[in-house]
C-alpha positions as CSV (number, residue, x, y, z in Angstrom):
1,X,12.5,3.7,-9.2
2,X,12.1,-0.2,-9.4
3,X,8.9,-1.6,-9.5
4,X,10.1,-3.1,-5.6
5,X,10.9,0.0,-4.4
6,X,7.7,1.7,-5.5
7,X,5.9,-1.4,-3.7
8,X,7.7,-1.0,-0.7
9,X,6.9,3.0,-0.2
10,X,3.5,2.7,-0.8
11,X,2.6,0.0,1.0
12,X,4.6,1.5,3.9
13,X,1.8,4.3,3.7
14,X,-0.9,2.4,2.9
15,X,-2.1,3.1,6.9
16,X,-3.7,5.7,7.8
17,X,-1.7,6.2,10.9
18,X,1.5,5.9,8.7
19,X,0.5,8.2,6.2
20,X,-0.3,11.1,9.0
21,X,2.9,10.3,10.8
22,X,4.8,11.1,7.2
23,X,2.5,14.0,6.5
24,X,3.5,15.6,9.9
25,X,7.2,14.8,9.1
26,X,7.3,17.1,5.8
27,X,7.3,20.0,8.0
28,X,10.7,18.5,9.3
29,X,12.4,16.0,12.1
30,X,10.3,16.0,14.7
31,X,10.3,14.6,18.4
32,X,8.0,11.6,19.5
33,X,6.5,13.4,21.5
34,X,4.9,16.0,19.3
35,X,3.8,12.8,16.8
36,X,1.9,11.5,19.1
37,X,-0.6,13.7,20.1
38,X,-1.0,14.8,16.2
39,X,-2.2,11.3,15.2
40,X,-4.6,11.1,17.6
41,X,-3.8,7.1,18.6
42,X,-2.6,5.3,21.6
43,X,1.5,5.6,22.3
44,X,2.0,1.5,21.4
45,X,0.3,1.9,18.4
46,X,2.5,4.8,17.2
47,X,5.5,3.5,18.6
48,X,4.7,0.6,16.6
49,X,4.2,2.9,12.8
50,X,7.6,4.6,13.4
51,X,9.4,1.0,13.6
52,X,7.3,0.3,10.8
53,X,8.2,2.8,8.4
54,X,11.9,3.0,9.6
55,X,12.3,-0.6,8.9
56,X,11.2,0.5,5.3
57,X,13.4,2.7,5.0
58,X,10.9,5.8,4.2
59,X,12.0,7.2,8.1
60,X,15.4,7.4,10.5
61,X,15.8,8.2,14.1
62,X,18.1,10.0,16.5
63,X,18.1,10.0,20.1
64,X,18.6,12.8,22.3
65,X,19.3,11.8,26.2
66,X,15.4,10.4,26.8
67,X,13.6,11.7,23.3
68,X,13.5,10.1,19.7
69,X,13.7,12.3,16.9
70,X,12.1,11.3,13.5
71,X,12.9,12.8,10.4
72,X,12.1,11.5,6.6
73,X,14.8,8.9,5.2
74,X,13.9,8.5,1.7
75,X,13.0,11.5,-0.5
76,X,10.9,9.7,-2.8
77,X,8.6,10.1,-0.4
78,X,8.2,13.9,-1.7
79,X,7.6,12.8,-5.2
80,X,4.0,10.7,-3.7
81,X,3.2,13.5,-1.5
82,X,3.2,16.0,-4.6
83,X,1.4,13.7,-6.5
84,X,-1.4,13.5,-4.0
85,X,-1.7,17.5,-3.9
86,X,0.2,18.0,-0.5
87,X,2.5,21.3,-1.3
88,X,2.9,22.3,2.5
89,X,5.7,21.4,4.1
90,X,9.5,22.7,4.2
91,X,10.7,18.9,3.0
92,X,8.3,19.2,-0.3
93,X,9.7,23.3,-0.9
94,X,13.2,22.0,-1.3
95,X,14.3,22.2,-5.3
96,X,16.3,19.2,-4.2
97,X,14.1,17.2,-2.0
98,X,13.7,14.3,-4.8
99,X,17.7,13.4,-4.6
100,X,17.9,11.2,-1.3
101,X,22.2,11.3,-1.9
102,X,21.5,15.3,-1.6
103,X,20.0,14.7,2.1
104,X,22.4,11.8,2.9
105,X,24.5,12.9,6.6
């Protein structure tokens, strides 16, 4: 990883609000709706983190009729989360979860 690259992703979760929406996301894509209530903050303010971190790169989106679905873009995201001690999560159990061209649609 570039010494950019590494900037970028860690200053995309240098917030707190950030870094819980990406914690909640290792369990899988996930609908607005649910991220919301799990970070605890104001919808604008959320709404607000997800454009954030998908104009990084480190998140995508889907839409379904009315709901947004948010899943994990960039895999190198795993490789931080392991080094800070999370191991829960069905993104960080996958053997291939570091290779981003192994999750590409």
């Amino acid at each position: 990883m570039k010494d950019a690259d590494a900037l970028r992703l860690l200053k995309g979760l240098s917030d707190g609000t950030r870094l819980k929406i990406v914690g909640f996301l290792l369990d899988g894509e996930k609908c607005v709706c649910k991220i919301i209530p799990h970070t605890g903050r104001a919808q604008s303010t959320v709404s607000l983190q997800l454009r954030k971190l998908e104009s990084l790169g480190i998140l995508e989106s889907r839409r379904e009729g009315k709901k947004i679905f948010y899943s994990i873009k960039n895999y190198k995201i795993c490789d931080i989360f392991k080094a800070l001690g999370y191991s829960k999560g069905k993104v960080l159990k996958r053997s291939c979860c570091m290779r981003l061209e192994a999750h590409k649609k």
